[in-house]
Wavefront OBJ file of the C-alpha trace (Angstrom):
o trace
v -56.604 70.943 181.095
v -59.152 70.155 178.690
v -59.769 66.634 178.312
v -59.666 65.856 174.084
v -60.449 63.453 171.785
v -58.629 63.306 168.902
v -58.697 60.574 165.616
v -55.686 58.540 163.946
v -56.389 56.966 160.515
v -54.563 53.862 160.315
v -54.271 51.983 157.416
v -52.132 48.385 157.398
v -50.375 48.682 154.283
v -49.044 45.120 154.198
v -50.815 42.260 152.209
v -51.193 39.755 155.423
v -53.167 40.139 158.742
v -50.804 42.135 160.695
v -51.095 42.357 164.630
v -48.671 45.711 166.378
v -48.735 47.321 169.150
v -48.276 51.646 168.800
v -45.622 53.841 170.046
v -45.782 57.180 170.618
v -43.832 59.846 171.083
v -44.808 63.864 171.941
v -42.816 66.691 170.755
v -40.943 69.181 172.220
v -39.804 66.440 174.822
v -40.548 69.416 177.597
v -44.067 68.977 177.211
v -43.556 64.815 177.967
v -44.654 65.390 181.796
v -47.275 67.685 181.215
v -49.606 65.013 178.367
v -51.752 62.693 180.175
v -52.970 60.123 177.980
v -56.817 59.016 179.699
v -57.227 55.916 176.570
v -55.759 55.290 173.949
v -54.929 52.497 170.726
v -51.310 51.957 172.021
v -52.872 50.697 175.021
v -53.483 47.394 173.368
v -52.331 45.819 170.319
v -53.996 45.929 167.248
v -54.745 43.413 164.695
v -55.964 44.579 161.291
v -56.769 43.027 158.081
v -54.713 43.439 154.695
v -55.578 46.390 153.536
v -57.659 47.691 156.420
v -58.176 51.466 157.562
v -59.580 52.187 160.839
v -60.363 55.215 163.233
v -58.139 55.190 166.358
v -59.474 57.313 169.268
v -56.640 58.778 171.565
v -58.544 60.549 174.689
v -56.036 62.975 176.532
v -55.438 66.513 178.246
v -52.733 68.528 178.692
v -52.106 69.277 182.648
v -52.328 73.188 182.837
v -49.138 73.477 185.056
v -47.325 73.674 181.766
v -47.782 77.132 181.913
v -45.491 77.451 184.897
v -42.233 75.985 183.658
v -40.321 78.591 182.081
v -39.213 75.498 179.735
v -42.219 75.701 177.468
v -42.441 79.462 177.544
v -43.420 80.630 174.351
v -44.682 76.983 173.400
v -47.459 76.800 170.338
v -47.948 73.290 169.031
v -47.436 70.251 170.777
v -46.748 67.241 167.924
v -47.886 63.782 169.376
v -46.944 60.941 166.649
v -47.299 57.573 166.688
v -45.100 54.010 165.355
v -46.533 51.090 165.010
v -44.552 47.774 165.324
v -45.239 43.853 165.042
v -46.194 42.010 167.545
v -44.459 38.268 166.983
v -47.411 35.993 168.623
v -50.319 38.386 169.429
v -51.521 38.061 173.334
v -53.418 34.868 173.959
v -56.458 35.775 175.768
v -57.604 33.709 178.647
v -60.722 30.860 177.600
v -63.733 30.912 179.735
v -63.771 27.836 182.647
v -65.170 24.431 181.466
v -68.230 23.537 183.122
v -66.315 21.525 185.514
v -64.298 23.847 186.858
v -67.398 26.233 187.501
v -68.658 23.303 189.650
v -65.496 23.539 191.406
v -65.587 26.799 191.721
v -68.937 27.161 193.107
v -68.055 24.113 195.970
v -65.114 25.774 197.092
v -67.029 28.996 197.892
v -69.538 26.975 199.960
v -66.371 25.494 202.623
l 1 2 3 4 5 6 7 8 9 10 11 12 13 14 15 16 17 18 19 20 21 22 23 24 25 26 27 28 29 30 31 32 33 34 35 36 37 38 39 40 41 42 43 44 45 46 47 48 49 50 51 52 53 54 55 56 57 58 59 60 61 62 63 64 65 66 67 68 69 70 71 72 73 74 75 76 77 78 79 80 81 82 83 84 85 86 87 88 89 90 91 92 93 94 95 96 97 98 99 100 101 102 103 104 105 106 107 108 109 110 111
């Protein structure tokens, strides 16, 4: 029930800008229900230099009702790993409105 932060180095490998999104995956799959992820990297994709290494933050807690199911009884480590893959054409984020569309904007709230 503890709410953790914990660090990923990740380092793109590649010789080119490289934008991916991460994957992850938690080990034993029992434990799947009980790992409550509050932020994390694979939230959003991820666009890193050639060459680049870089901190990842993943902020999480495990819910303490894992100690009632009987399937994680004698249960030690819990092994959360992550995969990152390419993204073909990166999100395009939204550009701010023109000037004339703030005008707009600002006469429609005064009908």
């Amino acid at each position: 029930g503890e709410v953790k932060t914990i660090f990923y180095t990740v380092t793109n490998q590649s010789a080119r800008t490289t934008t991916g999104q991460a994957a992850y995956n938690v080990a034993p799959l029992t434990v799947g229900a009980y790992f409550e992820k509050i932020n994390c990297f694979c939230f959003t994709e991820q666009t890193m230099a050639p060459g680049e290494t870089r901190q990842m933050p993943v902020v999480f807690y495990v819910d303490p009702s894992i100690v009632k199911d009987s399937d994680n009884d004698g249960l030690n480590t819990i092994t959360l790993s992550y995969t990152f893959y390419p993204v073909r054409e990166p999100a395009i984020k939204p550009l701010a409105a023109g000037e004339a569309e703030k005008s707009k904007g600002s006469e429609k709230g005064n009908l």
